[in-house]
N, CA, C and O atoms as a Tripos MOL2 file, in Angstrom:
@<TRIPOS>MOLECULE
protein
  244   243    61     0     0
PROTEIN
NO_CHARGES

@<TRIPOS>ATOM
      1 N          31.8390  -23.9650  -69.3630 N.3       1 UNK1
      2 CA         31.6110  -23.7470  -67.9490 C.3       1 UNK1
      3 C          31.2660  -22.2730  -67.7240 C.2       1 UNK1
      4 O          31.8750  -21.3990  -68.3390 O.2       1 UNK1
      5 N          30.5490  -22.0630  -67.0770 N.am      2 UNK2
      6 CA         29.6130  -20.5210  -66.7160 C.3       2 UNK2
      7 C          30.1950  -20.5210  -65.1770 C.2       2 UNK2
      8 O          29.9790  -21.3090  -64.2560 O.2       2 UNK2
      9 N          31.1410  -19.1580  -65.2540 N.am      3 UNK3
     10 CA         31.4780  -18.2020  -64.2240 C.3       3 UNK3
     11 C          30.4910  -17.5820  -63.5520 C.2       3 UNK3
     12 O          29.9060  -16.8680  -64.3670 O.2       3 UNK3
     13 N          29.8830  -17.4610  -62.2190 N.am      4 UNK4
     14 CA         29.3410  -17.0240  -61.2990 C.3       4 UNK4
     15 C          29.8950  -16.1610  -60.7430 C.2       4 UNK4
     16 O          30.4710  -16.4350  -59.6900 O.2       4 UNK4
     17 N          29.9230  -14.3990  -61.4140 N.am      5 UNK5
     18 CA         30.8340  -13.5980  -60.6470 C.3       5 UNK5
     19 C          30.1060  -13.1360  -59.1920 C.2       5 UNK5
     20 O          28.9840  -13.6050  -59.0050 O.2       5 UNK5
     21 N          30.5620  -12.4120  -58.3390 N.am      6 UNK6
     22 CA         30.1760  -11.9770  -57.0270 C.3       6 UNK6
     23 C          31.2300  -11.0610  -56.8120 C.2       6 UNK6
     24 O          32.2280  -11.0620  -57.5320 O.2       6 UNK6
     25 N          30.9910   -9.8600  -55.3600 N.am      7 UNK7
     26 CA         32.0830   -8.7760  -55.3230 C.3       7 UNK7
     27 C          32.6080   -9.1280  -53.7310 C.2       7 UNK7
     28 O          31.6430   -9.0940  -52.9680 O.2       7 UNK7
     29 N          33.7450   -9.4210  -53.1160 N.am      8 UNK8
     30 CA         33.8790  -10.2350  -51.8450 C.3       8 UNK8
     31 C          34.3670   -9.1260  -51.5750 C.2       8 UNK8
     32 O          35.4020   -8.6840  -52.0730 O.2       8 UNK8
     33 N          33.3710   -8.3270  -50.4090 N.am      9 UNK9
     34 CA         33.3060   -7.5290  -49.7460 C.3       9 UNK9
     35 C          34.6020   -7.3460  -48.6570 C.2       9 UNK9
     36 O          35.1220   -6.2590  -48.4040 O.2       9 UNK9
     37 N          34.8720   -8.2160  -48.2650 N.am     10 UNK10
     38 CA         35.7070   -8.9610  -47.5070 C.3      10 UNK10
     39 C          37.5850   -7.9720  -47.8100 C.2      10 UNK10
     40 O          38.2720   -7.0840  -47.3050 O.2      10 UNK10
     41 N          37.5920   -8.7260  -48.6980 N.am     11 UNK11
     42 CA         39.3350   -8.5130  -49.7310 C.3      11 UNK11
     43 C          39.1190   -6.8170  -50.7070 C.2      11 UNK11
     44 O          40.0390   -6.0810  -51.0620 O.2      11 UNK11
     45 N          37.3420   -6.5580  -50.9770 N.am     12 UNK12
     46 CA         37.3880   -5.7140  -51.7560 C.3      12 UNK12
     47 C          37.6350   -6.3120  -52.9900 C.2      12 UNK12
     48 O          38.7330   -5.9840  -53.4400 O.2      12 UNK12
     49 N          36.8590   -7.2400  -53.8450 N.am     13 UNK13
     50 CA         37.5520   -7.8070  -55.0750 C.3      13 UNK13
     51 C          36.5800   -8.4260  -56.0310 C.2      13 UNK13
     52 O          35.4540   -8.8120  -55.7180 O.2      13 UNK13
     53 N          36.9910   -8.4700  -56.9490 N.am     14 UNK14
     54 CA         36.2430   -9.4990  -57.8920 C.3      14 UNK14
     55 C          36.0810  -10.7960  -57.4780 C.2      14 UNK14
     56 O          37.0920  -11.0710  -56.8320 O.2      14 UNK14
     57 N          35.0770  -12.0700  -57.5220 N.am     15 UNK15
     58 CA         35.6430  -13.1250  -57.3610 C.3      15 UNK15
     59 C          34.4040  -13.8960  -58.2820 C.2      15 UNK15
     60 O          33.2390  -13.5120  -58.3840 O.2      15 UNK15
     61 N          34.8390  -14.7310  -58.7210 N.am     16 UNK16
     62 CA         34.3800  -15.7930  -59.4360 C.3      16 UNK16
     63 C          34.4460  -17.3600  -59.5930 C.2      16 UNK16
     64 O          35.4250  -18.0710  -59.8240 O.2      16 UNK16
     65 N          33.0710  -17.7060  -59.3940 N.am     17 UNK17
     66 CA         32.7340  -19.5860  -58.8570 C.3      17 UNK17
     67 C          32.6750  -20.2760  -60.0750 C.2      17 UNK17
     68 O          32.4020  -19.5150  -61.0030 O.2      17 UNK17
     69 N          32.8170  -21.3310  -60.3730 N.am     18 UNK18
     70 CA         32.2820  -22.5330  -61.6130 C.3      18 UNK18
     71 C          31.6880  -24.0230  -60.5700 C.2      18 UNK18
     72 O          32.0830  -25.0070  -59.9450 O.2      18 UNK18
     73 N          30.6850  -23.3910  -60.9110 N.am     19 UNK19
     74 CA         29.5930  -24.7060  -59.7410 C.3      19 UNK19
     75 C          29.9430  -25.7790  -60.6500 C.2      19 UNK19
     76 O          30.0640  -25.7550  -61.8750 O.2      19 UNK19
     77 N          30.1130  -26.9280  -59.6390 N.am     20 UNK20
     78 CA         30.4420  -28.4410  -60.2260 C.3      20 UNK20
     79 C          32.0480  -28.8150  -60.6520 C.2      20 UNK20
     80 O          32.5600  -29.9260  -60.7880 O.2      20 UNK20
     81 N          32.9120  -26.8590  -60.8820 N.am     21 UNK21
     82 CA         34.0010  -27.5210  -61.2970 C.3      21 UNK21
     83 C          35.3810  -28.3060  -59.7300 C.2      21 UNK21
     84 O          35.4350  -28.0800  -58.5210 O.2      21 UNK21
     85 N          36.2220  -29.2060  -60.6580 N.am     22 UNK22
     86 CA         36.9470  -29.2790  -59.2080 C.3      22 UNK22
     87 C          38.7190  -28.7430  -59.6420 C.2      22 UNK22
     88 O          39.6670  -28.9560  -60.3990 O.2      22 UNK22
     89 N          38.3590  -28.1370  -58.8030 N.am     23 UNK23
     90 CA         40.2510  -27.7050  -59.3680 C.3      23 UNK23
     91 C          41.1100  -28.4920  -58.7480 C.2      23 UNK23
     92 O          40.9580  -29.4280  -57.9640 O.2      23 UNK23
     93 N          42.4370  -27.7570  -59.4110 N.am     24 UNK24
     94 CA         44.1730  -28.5350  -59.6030 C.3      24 UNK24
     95 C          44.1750  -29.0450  -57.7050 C.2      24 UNK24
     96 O          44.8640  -30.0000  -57.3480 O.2      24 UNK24
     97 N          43.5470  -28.4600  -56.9610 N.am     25 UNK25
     98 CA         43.8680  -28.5880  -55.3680 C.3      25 UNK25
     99 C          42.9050  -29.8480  -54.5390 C.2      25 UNK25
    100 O          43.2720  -30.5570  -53.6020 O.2      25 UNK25
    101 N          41.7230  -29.8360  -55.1630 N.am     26 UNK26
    102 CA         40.8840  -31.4120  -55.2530 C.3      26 UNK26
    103 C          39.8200  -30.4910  -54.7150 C.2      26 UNK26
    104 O          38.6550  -30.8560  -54.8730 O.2      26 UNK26
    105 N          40.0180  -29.5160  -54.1920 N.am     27 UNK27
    106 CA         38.6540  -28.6100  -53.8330 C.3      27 UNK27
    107 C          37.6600  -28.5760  -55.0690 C.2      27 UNK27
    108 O          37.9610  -27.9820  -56.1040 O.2      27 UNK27
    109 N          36.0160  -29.4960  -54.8410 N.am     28 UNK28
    110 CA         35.3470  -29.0660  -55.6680 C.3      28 UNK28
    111 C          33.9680  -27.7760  -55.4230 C.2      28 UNK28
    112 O          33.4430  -27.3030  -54.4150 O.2      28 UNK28
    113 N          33.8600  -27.6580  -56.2400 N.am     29 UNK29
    114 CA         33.1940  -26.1360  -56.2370 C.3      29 UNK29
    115 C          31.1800  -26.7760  -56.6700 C.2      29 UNK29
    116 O          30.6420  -27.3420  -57.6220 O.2      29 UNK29
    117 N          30.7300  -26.2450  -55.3390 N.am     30 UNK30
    118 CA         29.3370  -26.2750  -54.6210 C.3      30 UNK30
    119 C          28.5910  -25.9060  -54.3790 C.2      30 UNK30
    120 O          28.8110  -25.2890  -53.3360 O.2      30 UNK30
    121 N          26.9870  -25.7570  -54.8510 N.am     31 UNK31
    122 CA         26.2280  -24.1060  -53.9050 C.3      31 UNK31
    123 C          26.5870  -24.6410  -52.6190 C.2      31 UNK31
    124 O          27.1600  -23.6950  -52.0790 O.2      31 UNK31
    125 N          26.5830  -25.4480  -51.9480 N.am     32 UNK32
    126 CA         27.3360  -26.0900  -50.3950 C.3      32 UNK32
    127 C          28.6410  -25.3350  -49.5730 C.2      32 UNK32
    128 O          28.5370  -24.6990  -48.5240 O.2      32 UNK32
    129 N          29.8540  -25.5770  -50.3200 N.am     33 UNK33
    130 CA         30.7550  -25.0410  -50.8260 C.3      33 UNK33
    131 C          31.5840  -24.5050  -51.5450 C.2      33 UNK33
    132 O          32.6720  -24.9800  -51.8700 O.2      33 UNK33
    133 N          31.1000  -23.3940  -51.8750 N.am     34 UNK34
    134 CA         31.6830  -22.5690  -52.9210 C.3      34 UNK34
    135 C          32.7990  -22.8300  -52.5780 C.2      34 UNK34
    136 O          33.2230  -23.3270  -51.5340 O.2      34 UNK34
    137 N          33.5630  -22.3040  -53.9640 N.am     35 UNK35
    138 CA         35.2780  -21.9600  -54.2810 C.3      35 UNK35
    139 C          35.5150  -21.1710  -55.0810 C.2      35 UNK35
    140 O          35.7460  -21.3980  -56.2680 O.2      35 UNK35
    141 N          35.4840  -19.8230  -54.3820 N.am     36 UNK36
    142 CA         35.6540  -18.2970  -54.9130 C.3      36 UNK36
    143 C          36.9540  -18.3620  -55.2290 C.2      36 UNK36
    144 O          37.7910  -18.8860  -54.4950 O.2      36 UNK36
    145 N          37.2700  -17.6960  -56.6300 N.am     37 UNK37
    146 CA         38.5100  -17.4190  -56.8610 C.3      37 UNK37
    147 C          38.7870  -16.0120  -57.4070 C.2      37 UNK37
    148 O          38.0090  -15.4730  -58.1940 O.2      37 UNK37
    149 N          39.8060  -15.4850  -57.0130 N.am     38 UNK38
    150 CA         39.5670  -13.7140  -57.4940 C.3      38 UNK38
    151 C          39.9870  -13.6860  -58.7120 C.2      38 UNK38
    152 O          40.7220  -14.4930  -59.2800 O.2      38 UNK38
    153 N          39.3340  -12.4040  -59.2470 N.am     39 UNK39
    154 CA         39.0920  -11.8470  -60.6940 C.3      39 UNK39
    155 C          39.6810  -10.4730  -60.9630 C.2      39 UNK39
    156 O          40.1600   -9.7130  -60.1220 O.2      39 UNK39
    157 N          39.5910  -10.3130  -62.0170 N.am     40 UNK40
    158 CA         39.3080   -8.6780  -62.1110 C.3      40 UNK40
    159 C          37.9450   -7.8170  -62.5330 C.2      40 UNK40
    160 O          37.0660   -8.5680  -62.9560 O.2      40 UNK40
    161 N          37.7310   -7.0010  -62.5210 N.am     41 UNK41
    162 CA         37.0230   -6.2710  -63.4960 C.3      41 UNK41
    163 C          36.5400   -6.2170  -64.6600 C.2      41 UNK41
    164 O          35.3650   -6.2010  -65.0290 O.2      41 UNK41
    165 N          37.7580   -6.1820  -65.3890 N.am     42 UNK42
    166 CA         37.7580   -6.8730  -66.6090 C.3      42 UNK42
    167 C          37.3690   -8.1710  -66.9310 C.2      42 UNK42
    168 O          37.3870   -8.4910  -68.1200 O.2      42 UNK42
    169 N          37.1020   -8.7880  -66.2830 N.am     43 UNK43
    170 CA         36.8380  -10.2980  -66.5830 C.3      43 UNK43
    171 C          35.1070  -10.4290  -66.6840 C.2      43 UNK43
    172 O          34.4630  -11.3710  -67.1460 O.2      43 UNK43
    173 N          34.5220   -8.9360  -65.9880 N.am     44 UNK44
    174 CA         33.1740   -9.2270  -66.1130 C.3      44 UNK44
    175 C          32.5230   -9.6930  -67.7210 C.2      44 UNK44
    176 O          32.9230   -9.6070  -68.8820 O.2      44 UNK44
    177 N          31.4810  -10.1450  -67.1290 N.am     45 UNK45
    178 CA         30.6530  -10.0070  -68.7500 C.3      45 UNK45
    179 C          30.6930   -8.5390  -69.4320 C.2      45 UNK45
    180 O          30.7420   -7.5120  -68.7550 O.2      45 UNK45
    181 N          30.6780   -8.5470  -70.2790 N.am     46 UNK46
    182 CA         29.9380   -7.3370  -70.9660 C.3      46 UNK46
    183 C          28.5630   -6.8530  -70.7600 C.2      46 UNK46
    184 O          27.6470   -7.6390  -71.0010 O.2      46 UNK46
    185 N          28.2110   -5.2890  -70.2140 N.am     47 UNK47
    186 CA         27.6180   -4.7840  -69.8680 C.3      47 UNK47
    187 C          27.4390   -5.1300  -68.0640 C.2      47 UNK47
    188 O          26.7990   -4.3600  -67.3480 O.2      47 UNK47
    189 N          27.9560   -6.1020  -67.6450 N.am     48 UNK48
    190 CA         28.2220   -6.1130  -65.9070 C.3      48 UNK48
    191 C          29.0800   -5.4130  -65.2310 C.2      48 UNK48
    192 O          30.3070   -5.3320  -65.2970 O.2      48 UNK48
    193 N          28.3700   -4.9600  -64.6320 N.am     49 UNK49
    194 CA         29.4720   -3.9010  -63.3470 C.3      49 UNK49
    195 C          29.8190   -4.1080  -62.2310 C.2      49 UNK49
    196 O          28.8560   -4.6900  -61.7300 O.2      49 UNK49
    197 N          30.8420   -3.9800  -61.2390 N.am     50 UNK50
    198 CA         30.6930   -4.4230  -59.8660 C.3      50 UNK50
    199 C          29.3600   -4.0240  -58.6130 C.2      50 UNK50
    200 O          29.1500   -4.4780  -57.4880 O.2      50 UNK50
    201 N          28.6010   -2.9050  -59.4970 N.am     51 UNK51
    202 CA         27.1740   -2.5780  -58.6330 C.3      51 UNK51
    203 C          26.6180   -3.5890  -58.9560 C.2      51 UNK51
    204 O          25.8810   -3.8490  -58.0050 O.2      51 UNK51
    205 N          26.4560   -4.6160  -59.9850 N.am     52 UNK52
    206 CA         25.8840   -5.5250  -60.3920 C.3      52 UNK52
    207 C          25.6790   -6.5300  -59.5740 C.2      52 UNK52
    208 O          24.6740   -7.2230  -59.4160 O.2      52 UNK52
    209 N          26.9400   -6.5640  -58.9510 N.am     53 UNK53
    210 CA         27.4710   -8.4450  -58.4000 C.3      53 UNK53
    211 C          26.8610   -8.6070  -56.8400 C.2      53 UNK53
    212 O          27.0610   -7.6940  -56.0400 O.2      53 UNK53
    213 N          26.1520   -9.7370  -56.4640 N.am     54 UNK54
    214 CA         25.6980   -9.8060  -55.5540 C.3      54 UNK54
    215 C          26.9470   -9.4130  -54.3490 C.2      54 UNK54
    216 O          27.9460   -9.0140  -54.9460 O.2      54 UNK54
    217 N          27.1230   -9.4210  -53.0050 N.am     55 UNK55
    218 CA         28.1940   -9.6120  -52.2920 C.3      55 UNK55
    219 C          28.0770  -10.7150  -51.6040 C.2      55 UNK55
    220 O          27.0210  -11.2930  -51.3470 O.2      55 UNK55
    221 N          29.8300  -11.2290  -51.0980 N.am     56 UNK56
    222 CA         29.6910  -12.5650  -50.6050 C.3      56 UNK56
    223 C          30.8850  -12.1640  -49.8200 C.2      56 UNK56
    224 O          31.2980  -11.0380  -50.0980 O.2      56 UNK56
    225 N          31.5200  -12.7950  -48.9320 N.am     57 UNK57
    226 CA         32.3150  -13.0270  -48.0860 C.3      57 UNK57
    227 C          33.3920  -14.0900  -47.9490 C.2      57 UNK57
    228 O          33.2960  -15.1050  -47.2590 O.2      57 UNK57
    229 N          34.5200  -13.6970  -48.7590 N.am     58 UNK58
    230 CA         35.3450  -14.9490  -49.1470 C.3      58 UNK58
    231 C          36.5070  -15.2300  -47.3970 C.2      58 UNK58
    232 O          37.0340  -14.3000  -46.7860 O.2      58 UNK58
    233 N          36.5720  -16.2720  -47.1210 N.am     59 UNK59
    234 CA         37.0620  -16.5310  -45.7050 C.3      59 UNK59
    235 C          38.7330  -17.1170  -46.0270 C.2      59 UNK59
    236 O          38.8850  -18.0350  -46.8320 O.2      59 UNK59
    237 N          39.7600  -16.5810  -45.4200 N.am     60 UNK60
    238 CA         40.9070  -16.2060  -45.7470 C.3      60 UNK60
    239 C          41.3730  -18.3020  -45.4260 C.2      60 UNK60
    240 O          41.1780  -19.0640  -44.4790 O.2      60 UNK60
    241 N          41.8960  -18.4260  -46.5370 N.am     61 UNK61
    242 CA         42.7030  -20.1920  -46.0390 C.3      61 UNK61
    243 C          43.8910  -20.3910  -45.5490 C.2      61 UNK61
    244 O          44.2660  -21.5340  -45.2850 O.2      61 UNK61
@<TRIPOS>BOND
     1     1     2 1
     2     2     3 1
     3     3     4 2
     4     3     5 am
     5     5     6 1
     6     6     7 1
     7     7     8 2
     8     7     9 am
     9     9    10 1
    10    10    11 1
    11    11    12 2
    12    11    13 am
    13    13    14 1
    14    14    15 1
    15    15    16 2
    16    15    17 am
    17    17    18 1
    18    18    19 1
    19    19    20 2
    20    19    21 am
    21    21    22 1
    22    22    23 1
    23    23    24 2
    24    23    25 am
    25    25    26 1
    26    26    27 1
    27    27    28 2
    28    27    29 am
    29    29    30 1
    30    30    31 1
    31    31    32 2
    32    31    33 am
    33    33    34 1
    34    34    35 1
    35    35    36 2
    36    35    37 am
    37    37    38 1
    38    38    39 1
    39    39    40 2
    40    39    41 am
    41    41    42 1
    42    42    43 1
    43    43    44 2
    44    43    45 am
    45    45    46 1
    46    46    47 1
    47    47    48 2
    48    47    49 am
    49    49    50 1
    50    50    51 1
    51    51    52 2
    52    51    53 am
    53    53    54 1
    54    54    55 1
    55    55    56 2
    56    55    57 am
    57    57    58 1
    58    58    59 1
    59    59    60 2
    60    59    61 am
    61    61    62 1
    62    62    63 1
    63    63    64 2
    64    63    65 am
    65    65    66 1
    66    66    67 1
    67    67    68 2
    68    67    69 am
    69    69    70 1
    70    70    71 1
    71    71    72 2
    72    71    73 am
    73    73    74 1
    74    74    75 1
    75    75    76 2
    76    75    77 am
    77    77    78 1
    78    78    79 1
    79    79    80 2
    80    79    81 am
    81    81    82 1
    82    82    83 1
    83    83    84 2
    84    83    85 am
    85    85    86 1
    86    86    87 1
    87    87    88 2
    88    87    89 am
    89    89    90 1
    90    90    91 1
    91    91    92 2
    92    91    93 am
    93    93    94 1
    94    94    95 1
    95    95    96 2
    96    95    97 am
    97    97    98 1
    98    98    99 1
    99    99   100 2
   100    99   101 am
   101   101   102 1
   102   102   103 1
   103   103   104 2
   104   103   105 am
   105   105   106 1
   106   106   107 1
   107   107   108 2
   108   107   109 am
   109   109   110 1
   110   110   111 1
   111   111   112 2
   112   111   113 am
   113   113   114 1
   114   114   115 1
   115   115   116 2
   116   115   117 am
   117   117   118 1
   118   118   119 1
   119   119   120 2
   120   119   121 am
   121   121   122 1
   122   122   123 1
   123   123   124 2
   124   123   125 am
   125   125   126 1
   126   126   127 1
   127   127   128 2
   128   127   129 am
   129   129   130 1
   130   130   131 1
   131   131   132 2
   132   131   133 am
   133   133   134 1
   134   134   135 1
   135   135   136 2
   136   135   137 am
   137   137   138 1
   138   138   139 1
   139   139   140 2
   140   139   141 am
   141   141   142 1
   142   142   143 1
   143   143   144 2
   144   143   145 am
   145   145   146 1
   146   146   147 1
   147   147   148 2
   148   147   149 am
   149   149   150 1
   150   150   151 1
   151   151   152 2
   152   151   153 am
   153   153   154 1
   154   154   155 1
   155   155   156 2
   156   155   157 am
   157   157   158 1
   158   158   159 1
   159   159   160 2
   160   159   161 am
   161   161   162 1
   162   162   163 1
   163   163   164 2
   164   163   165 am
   165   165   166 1
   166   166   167 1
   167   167   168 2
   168   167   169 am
   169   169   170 1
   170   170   171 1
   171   171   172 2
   172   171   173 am
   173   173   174 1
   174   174   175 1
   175   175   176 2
   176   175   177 am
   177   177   178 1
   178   178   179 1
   179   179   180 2
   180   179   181 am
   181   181   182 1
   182   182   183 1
   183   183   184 2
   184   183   185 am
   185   185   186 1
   186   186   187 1
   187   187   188 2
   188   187   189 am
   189   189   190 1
   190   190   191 1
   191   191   192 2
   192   191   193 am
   193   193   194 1
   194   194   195 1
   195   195   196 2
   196   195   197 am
   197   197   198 1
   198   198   199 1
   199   199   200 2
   200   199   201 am
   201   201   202 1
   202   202   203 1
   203   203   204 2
   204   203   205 am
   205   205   206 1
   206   206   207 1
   207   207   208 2
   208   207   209 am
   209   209   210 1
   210   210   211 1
   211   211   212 2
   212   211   213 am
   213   213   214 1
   214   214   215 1
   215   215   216 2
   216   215   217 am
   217   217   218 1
   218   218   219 1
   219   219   220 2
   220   219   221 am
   221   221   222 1
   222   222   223 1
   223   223   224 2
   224   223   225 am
   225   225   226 1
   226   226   227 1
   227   227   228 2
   228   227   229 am
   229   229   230 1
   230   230   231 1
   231   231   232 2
   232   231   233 am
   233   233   234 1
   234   234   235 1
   235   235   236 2
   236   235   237 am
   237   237   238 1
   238   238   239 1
   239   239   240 2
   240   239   241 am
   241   241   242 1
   242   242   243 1
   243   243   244 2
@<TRIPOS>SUBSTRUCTURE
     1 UNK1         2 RESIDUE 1 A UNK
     2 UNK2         6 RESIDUE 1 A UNK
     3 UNK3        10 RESIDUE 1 A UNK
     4 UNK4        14 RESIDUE 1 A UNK
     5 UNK5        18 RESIDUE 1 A UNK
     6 UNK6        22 RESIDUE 1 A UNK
     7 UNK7        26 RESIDUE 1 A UNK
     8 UNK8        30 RESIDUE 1 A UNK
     9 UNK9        34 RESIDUE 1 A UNK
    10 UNK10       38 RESIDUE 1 A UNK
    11 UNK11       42 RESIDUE 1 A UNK
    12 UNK12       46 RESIDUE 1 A UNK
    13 UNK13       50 RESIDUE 1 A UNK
    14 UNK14       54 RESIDUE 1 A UNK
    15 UNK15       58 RESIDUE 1 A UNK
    16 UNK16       62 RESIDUE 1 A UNK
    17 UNK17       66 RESIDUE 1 A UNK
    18 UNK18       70 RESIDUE 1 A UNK
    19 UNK19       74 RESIDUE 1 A UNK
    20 UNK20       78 RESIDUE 1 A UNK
    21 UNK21       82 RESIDUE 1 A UNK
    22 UNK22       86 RESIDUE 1 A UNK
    23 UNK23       90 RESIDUE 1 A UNK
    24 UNK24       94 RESIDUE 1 A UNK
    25 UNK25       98 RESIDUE 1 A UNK
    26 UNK26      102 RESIDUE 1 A UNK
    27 UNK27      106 RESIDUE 1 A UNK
    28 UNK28      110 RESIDUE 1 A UNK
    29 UNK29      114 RESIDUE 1 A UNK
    30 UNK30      118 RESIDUE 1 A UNK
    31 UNK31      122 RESIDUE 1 A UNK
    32 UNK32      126 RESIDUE 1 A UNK
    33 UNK33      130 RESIDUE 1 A UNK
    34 UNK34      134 RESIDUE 1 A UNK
    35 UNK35      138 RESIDUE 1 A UNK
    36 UNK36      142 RESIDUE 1 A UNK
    37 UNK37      146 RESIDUE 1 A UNK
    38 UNK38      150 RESIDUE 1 A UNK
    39 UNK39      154 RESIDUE 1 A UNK
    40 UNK40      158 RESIDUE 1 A UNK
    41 UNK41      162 RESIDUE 1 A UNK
    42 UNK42      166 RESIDUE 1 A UNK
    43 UNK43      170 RESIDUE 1 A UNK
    44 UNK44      174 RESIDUE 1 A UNK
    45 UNK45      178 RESIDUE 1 A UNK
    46 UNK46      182 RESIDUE 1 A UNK
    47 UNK47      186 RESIDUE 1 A UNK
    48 UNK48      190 RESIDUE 1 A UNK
    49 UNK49      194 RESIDUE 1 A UNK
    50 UNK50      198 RESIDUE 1 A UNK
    51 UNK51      202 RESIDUE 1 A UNK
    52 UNK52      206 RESIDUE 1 A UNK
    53 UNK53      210 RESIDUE 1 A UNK
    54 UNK54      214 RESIDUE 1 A UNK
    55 UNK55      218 RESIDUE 1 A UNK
    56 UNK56      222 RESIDUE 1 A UNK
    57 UNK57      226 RESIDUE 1 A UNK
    58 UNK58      230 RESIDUE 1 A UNK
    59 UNK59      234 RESIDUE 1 A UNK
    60 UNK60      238 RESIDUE 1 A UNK
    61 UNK61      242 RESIDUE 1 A UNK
């Protein structure tokens, strides 16, 4: 499964999608509806930076 990182402007944070996956909560993950989940830094790929990551806007549940 391929992580879709992004930087959620929002929280200030890492966050990262898996399109198609459905997690432990039944929320499945969508270009429709995403399901951002936060990250770190460290979790980027190698050679990715947070100037890298598009921005997105994660909305508080």
């Amino acid at each position: 499964m391929d992580r879709i990182f992004a930087w959620d402007h929002h929280h200030r944070q890492v966050v990262y999608r898996i399109p198609g996956h459905k997690h432990e909560d039944g929320r499945e993950d969508s270009d429709l509806s995403p399901v951002w989940v936060p990250a770190e830094e460290s979790d980027l790929p190698e050679g990715v930076t947070v100037e890298d990551l598009r921005d997105v806007s994660v909305k508080d549940e």
